[in-house]
C-alpha positions in Angstrom: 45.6 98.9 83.6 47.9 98.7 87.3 51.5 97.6 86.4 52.4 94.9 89.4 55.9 95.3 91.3 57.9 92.4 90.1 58.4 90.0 92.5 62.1 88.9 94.0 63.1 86.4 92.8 63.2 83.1 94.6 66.5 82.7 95.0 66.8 86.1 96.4 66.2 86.7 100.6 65.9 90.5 101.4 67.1 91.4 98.4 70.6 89.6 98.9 71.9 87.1 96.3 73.1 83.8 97.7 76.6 84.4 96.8 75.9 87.6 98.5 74.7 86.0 101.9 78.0 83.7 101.5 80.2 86.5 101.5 78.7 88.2 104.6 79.2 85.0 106.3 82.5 84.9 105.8 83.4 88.6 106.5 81.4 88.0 109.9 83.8 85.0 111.1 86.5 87.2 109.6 86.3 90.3 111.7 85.2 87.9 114.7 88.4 85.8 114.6 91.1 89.6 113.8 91.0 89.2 117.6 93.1 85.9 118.2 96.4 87.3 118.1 98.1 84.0 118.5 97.9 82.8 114.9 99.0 83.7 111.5 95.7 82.5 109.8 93.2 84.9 111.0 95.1 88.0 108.9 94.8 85.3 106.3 90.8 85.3 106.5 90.3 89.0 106.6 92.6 88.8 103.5 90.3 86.7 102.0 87.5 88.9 102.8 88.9 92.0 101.4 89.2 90.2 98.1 86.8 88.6 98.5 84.6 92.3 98.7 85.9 92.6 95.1 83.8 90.7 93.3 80.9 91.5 94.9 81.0 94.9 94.5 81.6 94.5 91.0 78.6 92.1 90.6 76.1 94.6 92.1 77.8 97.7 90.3 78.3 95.6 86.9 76.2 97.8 84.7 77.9 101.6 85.8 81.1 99.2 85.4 80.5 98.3 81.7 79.9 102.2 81.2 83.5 102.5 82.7 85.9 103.3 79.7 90.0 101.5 80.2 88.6 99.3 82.2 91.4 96.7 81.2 94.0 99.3 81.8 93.0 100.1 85.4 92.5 96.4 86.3 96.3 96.5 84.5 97.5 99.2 86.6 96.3 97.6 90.1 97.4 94.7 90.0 101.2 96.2 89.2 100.1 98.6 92.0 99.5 96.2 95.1 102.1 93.9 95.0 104.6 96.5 95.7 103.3 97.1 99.3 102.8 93.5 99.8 106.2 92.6 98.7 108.2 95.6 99.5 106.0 97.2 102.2 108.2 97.6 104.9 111.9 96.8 105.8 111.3 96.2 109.3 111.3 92.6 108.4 113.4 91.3 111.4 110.6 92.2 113.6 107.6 91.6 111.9 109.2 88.7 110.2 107.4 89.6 106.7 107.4 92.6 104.6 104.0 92.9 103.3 102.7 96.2 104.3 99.5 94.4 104.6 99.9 92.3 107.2 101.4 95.1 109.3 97.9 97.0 109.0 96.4 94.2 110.7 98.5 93.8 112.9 98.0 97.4 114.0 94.5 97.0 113.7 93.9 94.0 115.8 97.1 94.5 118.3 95.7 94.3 121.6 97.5 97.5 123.4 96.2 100.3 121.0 93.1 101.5 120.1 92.8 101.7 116.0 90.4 98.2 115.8 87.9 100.7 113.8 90.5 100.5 111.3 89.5 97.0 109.8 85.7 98.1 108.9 86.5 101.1 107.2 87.3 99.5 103.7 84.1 98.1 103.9 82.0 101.3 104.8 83.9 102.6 101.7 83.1 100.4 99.4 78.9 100.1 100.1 78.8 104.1 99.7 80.9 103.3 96.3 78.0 101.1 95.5 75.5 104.0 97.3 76.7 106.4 94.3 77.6 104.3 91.2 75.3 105.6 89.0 76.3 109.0 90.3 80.0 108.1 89.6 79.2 106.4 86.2 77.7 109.3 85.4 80.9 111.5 85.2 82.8 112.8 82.2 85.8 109.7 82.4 88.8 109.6 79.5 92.8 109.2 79.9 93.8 111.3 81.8 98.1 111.3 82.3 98.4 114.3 85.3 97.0 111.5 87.1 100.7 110.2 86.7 101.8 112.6 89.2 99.9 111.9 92.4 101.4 107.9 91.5 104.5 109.3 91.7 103.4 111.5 94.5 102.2 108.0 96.2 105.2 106.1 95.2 107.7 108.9 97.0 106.0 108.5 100.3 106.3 104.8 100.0 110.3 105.1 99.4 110.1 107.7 102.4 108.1 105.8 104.3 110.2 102.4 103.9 113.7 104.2 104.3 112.7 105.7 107.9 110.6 102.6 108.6 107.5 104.2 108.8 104.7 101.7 107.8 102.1 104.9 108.1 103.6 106.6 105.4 103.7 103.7 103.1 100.2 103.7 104.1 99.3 106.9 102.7 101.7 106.7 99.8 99.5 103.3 99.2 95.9 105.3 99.1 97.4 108.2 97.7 98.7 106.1 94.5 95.9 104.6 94.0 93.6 107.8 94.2 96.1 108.7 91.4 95.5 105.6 88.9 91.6 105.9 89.1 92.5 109.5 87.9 94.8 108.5 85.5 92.4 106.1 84.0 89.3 108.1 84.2 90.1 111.6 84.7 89.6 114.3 86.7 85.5 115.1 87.3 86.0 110.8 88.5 88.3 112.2 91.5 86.5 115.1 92.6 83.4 112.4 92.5 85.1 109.9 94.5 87.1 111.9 96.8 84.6 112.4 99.7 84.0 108.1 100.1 88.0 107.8 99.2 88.6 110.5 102.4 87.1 107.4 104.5 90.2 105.2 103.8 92.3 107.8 105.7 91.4 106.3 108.8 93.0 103.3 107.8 95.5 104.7 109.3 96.5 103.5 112.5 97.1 107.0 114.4 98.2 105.1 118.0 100.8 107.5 120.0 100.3 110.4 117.2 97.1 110.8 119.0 98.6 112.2 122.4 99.0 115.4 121.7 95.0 115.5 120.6 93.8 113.1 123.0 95.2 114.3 126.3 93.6 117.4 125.5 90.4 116.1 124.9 90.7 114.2 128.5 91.4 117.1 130.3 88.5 119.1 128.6 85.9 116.1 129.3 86.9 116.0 133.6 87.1 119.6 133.2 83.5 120.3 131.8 82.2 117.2 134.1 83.8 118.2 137.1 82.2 121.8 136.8 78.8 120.4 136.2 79.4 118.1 139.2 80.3 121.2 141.4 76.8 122.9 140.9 74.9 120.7 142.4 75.3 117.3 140.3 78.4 116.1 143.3 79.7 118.9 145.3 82.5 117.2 146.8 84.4 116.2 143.2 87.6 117.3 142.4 89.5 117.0 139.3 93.4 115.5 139.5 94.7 116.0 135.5 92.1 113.7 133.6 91.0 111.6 136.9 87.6 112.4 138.9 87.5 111.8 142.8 85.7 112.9 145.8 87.0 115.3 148.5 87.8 111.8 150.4 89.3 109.9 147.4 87.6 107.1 148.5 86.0 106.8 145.2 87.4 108.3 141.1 86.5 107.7 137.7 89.1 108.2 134.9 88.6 109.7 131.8 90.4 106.8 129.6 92.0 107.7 126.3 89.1 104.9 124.9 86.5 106.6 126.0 87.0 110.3 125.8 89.8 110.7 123.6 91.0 109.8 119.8 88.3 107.0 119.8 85.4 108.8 120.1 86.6 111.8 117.7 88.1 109.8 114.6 84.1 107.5 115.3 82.5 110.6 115.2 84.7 111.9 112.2 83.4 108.8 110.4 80.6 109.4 111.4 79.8 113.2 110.4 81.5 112.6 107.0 79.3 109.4 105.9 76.2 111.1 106.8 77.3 114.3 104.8 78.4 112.8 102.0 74.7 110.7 101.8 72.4 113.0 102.5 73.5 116.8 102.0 75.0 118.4 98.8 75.8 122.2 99.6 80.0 121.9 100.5 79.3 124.3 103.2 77.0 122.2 104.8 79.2 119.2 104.9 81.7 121.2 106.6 79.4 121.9 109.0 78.5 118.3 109.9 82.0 117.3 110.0 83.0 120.3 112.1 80.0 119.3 114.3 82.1 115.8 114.7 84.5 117.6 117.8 82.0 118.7 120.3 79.6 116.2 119.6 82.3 113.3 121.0 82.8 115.8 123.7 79.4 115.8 124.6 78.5 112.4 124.3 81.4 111.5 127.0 80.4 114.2 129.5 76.9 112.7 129.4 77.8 109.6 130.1 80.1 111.0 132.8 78.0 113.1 134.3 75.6 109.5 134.4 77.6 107.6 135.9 78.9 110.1 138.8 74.8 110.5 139.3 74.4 107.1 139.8 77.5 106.8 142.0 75.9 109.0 143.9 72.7 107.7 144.2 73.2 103.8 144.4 77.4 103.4 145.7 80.5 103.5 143.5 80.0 100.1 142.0 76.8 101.3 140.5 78.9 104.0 139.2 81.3 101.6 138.2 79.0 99.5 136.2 77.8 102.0 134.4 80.8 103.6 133.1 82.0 99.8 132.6 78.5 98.6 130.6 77.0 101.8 129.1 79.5 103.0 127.0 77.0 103.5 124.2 75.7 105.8 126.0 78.9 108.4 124.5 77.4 107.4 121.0 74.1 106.9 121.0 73.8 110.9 122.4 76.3 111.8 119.7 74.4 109.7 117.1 71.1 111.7 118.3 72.4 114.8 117.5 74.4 114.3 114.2 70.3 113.0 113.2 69.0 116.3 114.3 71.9 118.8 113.2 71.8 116.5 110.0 67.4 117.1 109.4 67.7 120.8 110.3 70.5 121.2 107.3 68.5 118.9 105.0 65.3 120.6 105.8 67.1 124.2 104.9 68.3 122.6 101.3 64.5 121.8 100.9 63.5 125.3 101.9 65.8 126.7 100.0 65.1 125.2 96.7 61.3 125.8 97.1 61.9 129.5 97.5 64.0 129.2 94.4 61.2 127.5 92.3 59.4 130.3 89.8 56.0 130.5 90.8 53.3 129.6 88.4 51.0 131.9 87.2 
């Protein structure tokens, strides 16, 4: 006798409850209007979303959560957790006219002059590859577990720090770091080292803006230098290379390898990147390493194909073909980067496989 599928429900589209199909709604419009930076209510409506995020979550992950022991203490311990940075998040007040640590995110996030906007998706990433794993992460030994206490503590220190020098990003991390500390102190230890790779993901909450010289300038440099070279053999004789700028023996004509483009941007995307894909799909450490290591060179080479491109075409078809393309194909950095995480990422997955059959006792 065949046993059919059960059907969706009817009040189910693509396997998204209506409530569910809401919420997206809403954190669409949300992230669409963080860029008006000439009102107060659009860090309002993200607000909304993040909390919003909550219950959701919860209803899809409400079974592991009923397997959750102290539930009511951790729910406790948040909600006496947050308000400090909203309340007492910075003490830059007279220039942000509010201290909720909060709303200086976002405004670092969405400020026009920097380049951290990938900032404001990243709790959201987090929180489907929480839902990805829950029954891995219910799964886990969980009890009381007090040492937790310490990394709070740990947390709460770089908070005082961070608010006595006015530094908002180390009230930041004292923020993630506390609260990586009260998930441990209500559910112990093997709950941390199952959580920690997702929870890694929130460090690029924050904002890095000018700490990222020192590592993006580099990065520049290395992307003209390794395009101008390429251009020299045959690709465009006549480039030369002037610090991170591109131009031709006349200078009628240059390119500039922008800080967006070939710097911290494409590495901390890439970084995302590599470290979601590990974390899903391989299990050795080693390997996950690997694929996050991969996460330097692969920016690098995205942005010199795209480079190399767009000098081709400027030689082929005039500077403002060259132009557009390096204005309108930006993707390009990415999609060749995304291309080869794939196929760095199957040749370690397919080794796993190989691996373990070789392990398997053979049947007599």
């Amino acid at each position: 006798m065949s046993v059919e599928n059960p059907k969706t429900p009817s009040w189910q589209f693509q396997g998204l409850w209506p409530h569910e199909i809401a919420y997206l709604c809403l954190l669409a419009t949300a992230l669409y209007c963080s860029q008006i930076h000439t009102a107060a209510w659009p860090e309002l409506l993200y607000r909304a979303a993040f909390l919003g995020a909550w219950p959701v979550l919860w209803y899809r992950c409400r079974e592991e959560w009923q397997q959750l022991p102290n539930r009511g203490f951790f729910l406790l311990l948040a909600v006496l957790w947050f308000p400090i940075f909203d309340i007492l998040g910075i003490s830059t007040f007279h220039v942000m006219g509010t201290t909720s640590l909060f709303y200086a995110m976002f405004n670092d996030y969405t400020a026009p002059s920097v380049d951290d906007g990938h900032c404001i998706l990243i709790p959201f990433v987090v929180m489907v590859l929480v839902w990805w794993k829950r029954r891995e992460l219910a799964a886990q030994p969980t009890g009381l577990w007090w040492p937790g206490m310490g990394i709070v503590a740990a947390g709460l220190l770089m908070h005082l720090a961070g608010f006595v020098a006015q530094q908002p990003r180390l009230s930041m991390l004292g923020l993630l770091t506390g609260f990586y500390g009260l998930m441990g102190v209500a559910w112990g230890p093997h709950w941390l080292k199952a959580i920690l790779f997702p929870y890694f993901l929130l460090g690029f909450c924050i904002p890095v803006g000018e700490w990222a010289v020192p590592i993006s300038l580099p990065l520049r440099i290395l992307v003209a230098t390794i395009v101008a070279t390429i251009s020299q053999l045959g690709l465009a004789p006549d480039v030369i290379r002037q610090g991170t700028q591109l131009l031709d023996a006349q200078h009628t004509f240059g390119y500039e390898v922008a800080p967006a483009c070939s710097g911290i941007h494409s590495l901390v995307a890439m970084l995302a990147l590599t470290i979601i894909y590990g974390y899903l799909n391989l299990k050795t450490p080693w390997k996950r390493v690997v694929m996050v290591a991969a996460a330097l060179p692969l920016a690098v080479l995205g942005n010199v194909v795209r480079l190399c491109l767009t000098i081709m075409v400027a030689e082929m078809f005039g500077q403002n073909a060259g132009k557009s393309v390096e204005t309108n194909f930006g993707f390009i950095t990415f999609a060749v980067a995304i291309g080869c995480v794939i196929l760095l990422g199957r040749w370690l997955e397919k080794s796993e496989l190989n691996r373990a059959e070789e392990a398997k006792p053979l049947t007599p």
